[in-house]
Structures are given as structure tokens and as C-alpha cells.
GUKOL-822194 format. One record per residue (C-alpha): x, y, z. Coordinates in steps of 0.5 Angstrom, whole numbers, always signed. Layout:
N
<site <X Y Z>>,
...
This chain:
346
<site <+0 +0 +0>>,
<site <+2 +8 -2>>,
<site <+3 +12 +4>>,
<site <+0 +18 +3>>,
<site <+4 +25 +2>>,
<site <+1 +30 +7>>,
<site <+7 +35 +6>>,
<site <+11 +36 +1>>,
<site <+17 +42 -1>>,
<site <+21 +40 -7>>,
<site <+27 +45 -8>>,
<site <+24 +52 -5>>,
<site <+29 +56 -5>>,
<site <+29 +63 +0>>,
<site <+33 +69 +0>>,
<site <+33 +75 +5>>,
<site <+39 +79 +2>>,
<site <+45 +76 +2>>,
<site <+42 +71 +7>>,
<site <+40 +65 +4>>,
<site <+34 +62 +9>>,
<site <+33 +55 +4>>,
<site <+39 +53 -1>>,
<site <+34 +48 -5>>,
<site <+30 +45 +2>>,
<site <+26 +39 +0>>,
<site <+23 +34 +3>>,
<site <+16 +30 +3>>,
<site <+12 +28 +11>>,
<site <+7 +22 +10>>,
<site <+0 +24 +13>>,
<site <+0 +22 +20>>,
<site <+8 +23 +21>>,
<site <+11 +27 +26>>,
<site <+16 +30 +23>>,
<site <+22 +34 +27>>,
<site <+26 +40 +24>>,
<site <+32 +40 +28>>,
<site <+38 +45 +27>>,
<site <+42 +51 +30>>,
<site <+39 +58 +31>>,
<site <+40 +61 +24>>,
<site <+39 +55 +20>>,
<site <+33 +57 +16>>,
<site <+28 +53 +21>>,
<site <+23 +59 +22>>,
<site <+23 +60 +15>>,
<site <+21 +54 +13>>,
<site <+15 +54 +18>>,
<site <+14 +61 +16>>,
<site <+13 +59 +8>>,
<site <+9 +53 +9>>,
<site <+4 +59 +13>>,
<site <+4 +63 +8>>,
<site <+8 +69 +12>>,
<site <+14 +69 +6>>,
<site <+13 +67 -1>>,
<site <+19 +62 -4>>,
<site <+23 +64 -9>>,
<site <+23 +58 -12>>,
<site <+20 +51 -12>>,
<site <+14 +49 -10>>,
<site <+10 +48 -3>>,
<site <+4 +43 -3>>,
<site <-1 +41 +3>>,
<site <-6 +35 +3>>,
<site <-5 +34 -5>>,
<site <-7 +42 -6>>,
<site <+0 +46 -9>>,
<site <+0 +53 -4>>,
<site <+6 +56 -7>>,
<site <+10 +56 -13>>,
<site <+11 +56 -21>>,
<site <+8 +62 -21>>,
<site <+2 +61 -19>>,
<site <-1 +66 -13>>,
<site <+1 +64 -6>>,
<site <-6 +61 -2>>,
<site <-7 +66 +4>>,
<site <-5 +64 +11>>,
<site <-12 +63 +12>>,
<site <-14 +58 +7>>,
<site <-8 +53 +8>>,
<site <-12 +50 +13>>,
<site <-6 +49 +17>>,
<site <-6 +49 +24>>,
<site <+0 +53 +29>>,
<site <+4 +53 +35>>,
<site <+8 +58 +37>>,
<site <+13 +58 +43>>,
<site <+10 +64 +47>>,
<site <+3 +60 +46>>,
<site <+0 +68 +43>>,
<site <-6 +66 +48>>,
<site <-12 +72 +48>>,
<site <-11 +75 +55>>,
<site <-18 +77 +55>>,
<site <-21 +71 +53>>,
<site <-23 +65 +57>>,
<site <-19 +58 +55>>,
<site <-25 +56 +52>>,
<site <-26 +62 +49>>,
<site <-19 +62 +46>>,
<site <-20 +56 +43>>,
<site <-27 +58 +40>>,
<site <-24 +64 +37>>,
<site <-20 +59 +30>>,
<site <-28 +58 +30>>,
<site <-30 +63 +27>>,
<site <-34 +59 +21>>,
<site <-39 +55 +26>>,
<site <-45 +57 +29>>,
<site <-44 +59 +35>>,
<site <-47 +53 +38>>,
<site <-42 +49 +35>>,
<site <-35 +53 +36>>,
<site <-37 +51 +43>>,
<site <-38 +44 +42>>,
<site <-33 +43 +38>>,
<site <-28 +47 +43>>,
<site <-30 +43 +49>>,
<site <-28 +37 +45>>,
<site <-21 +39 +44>>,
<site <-20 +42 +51>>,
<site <-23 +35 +53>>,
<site <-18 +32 +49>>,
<site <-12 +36 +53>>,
<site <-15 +34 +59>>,
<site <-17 +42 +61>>,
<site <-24 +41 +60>>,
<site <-24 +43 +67>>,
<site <-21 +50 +66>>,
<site <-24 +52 +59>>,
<site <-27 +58 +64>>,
<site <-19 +60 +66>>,
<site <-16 +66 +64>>,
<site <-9 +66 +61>>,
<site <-6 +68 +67>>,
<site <-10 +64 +72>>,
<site <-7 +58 +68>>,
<site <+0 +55 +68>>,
<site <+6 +55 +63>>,
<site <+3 +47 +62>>,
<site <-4 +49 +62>>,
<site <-2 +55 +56>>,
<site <+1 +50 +52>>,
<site <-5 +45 +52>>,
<site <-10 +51 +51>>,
<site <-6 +53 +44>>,
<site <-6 +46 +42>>,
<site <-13 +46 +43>>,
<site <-14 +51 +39>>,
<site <-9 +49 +33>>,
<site <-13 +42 +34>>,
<site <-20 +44 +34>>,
<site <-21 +46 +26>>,
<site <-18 +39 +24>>,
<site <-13 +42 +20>>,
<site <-8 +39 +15>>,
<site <-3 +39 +18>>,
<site <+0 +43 +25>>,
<site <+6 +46 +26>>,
<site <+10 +47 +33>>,
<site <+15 +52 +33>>,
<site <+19 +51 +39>>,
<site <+13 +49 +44>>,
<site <+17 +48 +50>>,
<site <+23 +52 +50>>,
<site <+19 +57 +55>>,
<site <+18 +51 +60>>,
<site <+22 +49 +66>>,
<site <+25 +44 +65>>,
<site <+22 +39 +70>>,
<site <+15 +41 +66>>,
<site <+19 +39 +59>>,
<site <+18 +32 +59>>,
<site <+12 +31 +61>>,
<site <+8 +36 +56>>,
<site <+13 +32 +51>>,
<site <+9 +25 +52>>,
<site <+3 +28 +53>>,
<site <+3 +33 +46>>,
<site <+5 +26 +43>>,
<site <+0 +22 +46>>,
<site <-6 +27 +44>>,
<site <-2 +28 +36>>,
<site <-2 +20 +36>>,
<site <-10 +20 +39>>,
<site <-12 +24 +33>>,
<site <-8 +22 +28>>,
<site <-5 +28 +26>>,
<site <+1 +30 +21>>,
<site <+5 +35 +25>>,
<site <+12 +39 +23>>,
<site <+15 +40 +30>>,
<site <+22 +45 +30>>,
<site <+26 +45 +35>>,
<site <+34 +47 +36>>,
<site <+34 +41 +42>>,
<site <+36 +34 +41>>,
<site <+33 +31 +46>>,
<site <+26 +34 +44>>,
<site <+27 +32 +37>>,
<site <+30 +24 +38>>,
<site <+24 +22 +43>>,
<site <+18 +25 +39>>,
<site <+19 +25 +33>>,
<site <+18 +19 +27>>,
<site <+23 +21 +23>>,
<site <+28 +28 +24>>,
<site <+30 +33 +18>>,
<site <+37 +36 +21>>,
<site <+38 +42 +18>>,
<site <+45 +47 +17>>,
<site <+45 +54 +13>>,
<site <+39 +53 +10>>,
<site <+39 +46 +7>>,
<site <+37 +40 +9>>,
<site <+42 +36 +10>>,
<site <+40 +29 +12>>,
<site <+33 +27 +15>>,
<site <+32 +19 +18>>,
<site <+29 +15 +24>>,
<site <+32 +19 +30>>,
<site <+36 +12 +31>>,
<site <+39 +13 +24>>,
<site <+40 +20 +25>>,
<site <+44 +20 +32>>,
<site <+48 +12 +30>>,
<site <+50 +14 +22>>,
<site <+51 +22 +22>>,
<site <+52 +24 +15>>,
<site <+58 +28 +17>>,
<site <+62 +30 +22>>,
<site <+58 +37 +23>>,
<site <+51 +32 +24>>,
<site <+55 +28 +29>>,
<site <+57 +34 +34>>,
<site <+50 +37 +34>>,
<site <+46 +31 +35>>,
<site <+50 +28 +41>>,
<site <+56 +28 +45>>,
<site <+61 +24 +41>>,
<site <+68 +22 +40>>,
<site <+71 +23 +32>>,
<site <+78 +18 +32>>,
<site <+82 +18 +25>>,
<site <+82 +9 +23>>,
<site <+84 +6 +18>>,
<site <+78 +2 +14>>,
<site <+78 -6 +12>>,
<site <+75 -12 +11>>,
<site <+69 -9 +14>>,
<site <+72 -6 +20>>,
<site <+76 +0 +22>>,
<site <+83 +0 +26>>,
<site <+83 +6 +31>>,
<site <+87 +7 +37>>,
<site <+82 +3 +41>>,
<site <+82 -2 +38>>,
<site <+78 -5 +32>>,
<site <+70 -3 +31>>,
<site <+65 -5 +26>>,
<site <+62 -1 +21>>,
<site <+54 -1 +19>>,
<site <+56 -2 +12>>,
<site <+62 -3 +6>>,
<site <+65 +3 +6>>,
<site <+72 +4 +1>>,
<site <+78 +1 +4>>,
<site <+83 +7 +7>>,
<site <+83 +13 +12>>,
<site <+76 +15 +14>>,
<site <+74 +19 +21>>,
<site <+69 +15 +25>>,
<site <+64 +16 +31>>,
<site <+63 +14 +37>>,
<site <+58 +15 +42>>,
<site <+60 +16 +49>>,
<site <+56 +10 +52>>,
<site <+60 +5 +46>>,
<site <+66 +6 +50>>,
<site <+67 +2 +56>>,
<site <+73 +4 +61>>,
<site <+75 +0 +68>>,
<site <+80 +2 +73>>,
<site <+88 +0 +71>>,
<site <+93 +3 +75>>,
<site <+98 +1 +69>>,
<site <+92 +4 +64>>,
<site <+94 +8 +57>>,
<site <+88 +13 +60>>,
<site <+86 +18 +66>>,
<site <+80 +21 +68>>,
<site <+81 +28 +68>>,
<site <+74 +30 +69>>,
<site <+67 +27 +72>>,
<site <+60 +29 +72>>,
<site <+55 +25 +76>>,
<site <+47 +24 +74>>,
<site <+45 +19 +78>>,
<site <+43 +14 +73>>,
<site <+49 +15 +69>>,
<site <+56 +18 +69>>,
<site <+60 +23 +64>>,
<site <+67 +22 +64>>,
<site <+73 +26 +61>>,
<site <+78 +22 +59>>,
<site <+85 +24 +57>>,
<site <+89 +19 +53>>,
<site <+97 +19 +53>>,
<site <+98 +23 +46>>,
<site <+94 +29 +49>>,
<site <+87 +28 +46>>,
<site <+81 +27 +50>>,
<site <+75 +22 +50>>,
<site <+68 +22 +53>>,
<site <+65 +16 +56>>,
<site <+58 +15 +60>>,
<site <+57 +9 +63>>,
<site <+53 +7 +69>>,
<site <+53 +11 +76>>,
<site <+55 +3 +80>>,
<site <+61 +3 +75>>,
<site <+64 +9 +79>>,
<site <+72 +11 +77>>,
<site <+75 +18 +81>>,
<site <+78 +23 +77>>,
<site <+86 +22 +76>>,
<site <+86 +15 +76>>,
<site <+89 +11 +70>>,
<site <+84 +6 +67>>,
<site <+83 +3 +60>>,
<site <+78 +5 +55>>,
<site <+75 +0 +50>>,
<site <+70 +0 +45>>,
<site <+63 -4 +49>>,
<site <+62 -11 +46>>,
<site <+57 -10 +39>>,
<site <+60 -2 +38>>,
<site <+58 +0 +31>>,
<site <+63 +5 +28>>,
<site <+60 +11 +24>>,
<site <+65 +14 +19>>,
<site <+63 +21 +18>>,
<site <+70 +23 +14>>,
């Protein structure tokens, strides 16, 4: 069976000035696919979201939603408001004046009366804020805010919804578990969503597939598994994660490095490549004629990131279980862990 194509950009091309926000950006989010748009500030996130809106013309390329074209070939741009595209923003943009379920009713505006406030309950009962539709924006926590404006990008059943950084203006302690409470609502209602995120984290846990953005393109886009064990190159592979970059000499299938020899996920051509090592693939033990000294330790309860300097100078980065505890100046050795896939990146 074909899987459906909800969102398709094929080659969309943007400048501001000398700045080139989207060099030749393109990629297609099947319907029900949570897609994360992930990369630094500056990279063209935005950009791409603001496009897809509506808010900016592409220079070139094309933009489709739900099969219909909005954008491109010359045709005239659809005004945001006929896109049937659904928003969250990072500041929620929630109606002071307005109550939790009047803010939802308010992307209504085309039902009866009756209705916007049947259908807005029901959105506000799918966050679970049934209970708190007559609060006001300031009687809410930042939590409850985010579900109120995802209720209102909900309720209209729109094509697609867009989440531009939803959680940055959370603590950290409400992060988590607003992430698998949005994930669960998307997934209840089957949605199509885009979410853009400079946070890894955030990307790696909600997303079906994540889209890595750098200076305007996109440079690789995969299963979060794959983005994070098989970074295209050296850049993904730094941004992604913590990860240790070796030089090694590729064959037969395998790399030789200075900690020994690593297996590669497929066949690359025989010679000198860079490869990647994440710091959980590394094991290290307490040796006190070790070639390895531990330089730096932060403990986080469940696990422990050691700093590792090795005898020409260079440093390793390993995290490891907190039982497995080894104090800072003491000698160890550092290999790789039983099953470690090696990902060339150079």
C-alpha cells in the first residue's frame, strides 16, 4: 500500500538579502507523520515554517499540503488563511482577554455559535482541560497554556499542524511531560504534524522521522535512530550528540583505531576515514598501568560522564552506568563496548 504524502516541499529556495534561508530545501511528511525539523538558530527553520504558512513567498520551488499546491510555479500564493494549516507557537499567543474556551472557539469563526463551543470543548477534553475552559491565560500554568493552544491548532482538524519550538518557554521539569502528553494527543488524533526544535532531545523522543537542518539545507533526514547512530557527517554527528570523532584505517568491514578494531554498519571503501563514537559505546575499567586517565567526571545519577585523556594528548568522552564508579586522576583503560557500530563521517 502507498503511503499518503501530507506535506511536500520539492526544491523551495529563499533569500533575505545575502542570506539564503532555504538553499534547494525539500522533503515530503507522509499523512499522520510526525516530522522534527531539527538544527541550530539561523539555520532556516523558521523560515521553512513561515513558507509552509503562508507568511513568506518562496523564491522558487513548490509547496503542497494534503495534495493541493499553495506555493510556486507561478501560480499565486494561498493566503495563510486558506492553507487549513494549524499553529503553535513558542509563546502560546493565547487571548488574555478571552477565556481557555473562548481562545479555542476563536479559529471557529466559521461554525455557529453552537457548535464552535461544541467542537471547543471537545478539543480542550482531548488535552484533558475540560475542567479549566472558563480560566483565563494568567490563572493557567505555562502547561496548561501549551494544551490551550494546541487545542485551538486541534480543533478546526486542520491538514497539518506546525509546532514552532513548543516547550522552550517551559522549566525543565514540565518539558518531559508535556512532550509525551502532546505525542500521545497527535497520535490519538492522528494528526500530520512538523515540529521545529533546536533541541535534540526533544526531536530524538517525539519525532517518527527527523529532518537536520544546516544553513538552509537539509542535510540528512531519517529515523532518529539513524540520525543519531549514522550521522552523514562530521557536523551532524557533533550536533546530534556528544560523540568522539577517531581517525582509522577501513578493512574488510572493519575500522582499526586507536582503541582497537570497530565494526562499520556497511561497506565503505578501504583507506583512512573519521569515524564516530557515541559515549555510551565505550567501556572503561579501573587499570592502574591504564594508557587512560580520567581528567573530568559529572555524575547524574543514572548514568556518569567521564572525561578521558589519553597518552598523546586527546580526549574521550565515555558514560557509563553510575554503579560503575572511577575517580577523577585515575588510570583506566577505554574500549570499545561488546557490539559497538562504528559510524564513518570523514
Amino acid at each position: 500500500m502507498t503511503s499518503e504524502i501530507a506535506i511536500k516541499l520539492a526544491s523551495v529556495n529563499k533569500r533575505f538579502g545575502e542570506i539564503r534561508a532555504l538553499d534547494d530545501a525539500s522533503l515530503a511528511v507522509e499523512r499522520g507523520e510526525l516530522l522534527a525539523v531539527l538544527g541550530p538558530s539561523g539555520c532556516g527553520k523558521s523560515t521553512l515554517l513561515r513558507v509552509l504558512m503562508g507568511f513568506e513567498s518562496p523564491e522558487s520551488g513548490e509547496v503542497t499540503v494534503g495534495g493541493r499546491a499553495l506555493s510556486g510555479d507561478g501560480r499565486p500564493s494561498v493566503p495563510p488563511d486558506r492553507r487549513h494549516i494549524g499553529m503553535v507557537v513558542q509563546d502560546y499567543a493565547l487571548f488574555p482577554h478571552l477565556s481557555a474556551l473562548r481562545n479555542v472557539e476563536f479559529g471557529l469563526h466559521t461554525l455557529a455559535r453552537s457548535e464552535r463551543k461544541r467542537v471547543a470543548q471537545k478539543a480542550l477534553d482531548l488535552v484533558g482541560l475540560s475542567h479549566r475552559e472558563e480560566a483565563f491565560a494568567h490563572q493557567l500554568s505555562g502547561g496548561e497554556q501549551q494544551r490551550v493552544a494546541l487545542a485551538r491548532a486541534l480543533a478546526p482538524e486542520p491538514d497539518v499542524v506546525l509546532l514552532d519550538e513548543p516547550f522552550s518557554s517551559l522549566d525543565a521539569s514540565l518539558r518531559a511531560g508535556l512532550r509525551r502528553d502532546v505525542h500521545e494527543i497527535l497520535r490519538e488524533v492522528d494528526a500530520t504534524a512538523i515540529l521545529v526544535t533546536h533541541d535534540q532531545e526533544e526531536a530524538l523522543s517525539m519525532a517518527d522521522r527527523v529532518a537536520v537542518m544546516r544553513d538552509g539545507r537539509i542535510v540528512q533526514i531519517g529515523e532518529p535512530q539513524e540520525i543519531y547512530w549514522q550521522p552523514v557527517d562530521k557536523w551532524v554527528a557533533e550536533f546530534v550528540g556528544d560523540v568522539n570523532l577517531l581517525r582509522g584505517e577501513v578493512k574488510s568491514g572493519r575500522v582499526s583505531t586507536d582503541l582497537g578494531l570497530i565494526a562499520l554498519p556497511h561497506d565503505v571503501v578501504e583507506g583512512e576515514h573519521a569515524v564516530a563514537l557515541r559515549p555510551e559505546q565505550l567501556e572503561v575499567t579501573a587499570n592502574p598501568t591504564g594508557g587512560f586517565e580520567v581528567v573530568e567526571r559529572e555524575f547524574y545519577g543514572h548514568d556518569i560522564m567521564y572525561r578521558i585523556k589519553a597518552a598523546d594528548g586527546s580526549t574521550l568522552i565515555a558514560q557509563r552506568p553510575s554503579l560503575e564508579l572511577c575517580e577523577v586522576g585515575e588510570r583506566v583503560d577505554v574500549v570499545p563496548a561488546a557490539g559497538s557500530i562504528a559510524s564513518v563521517v570523514g
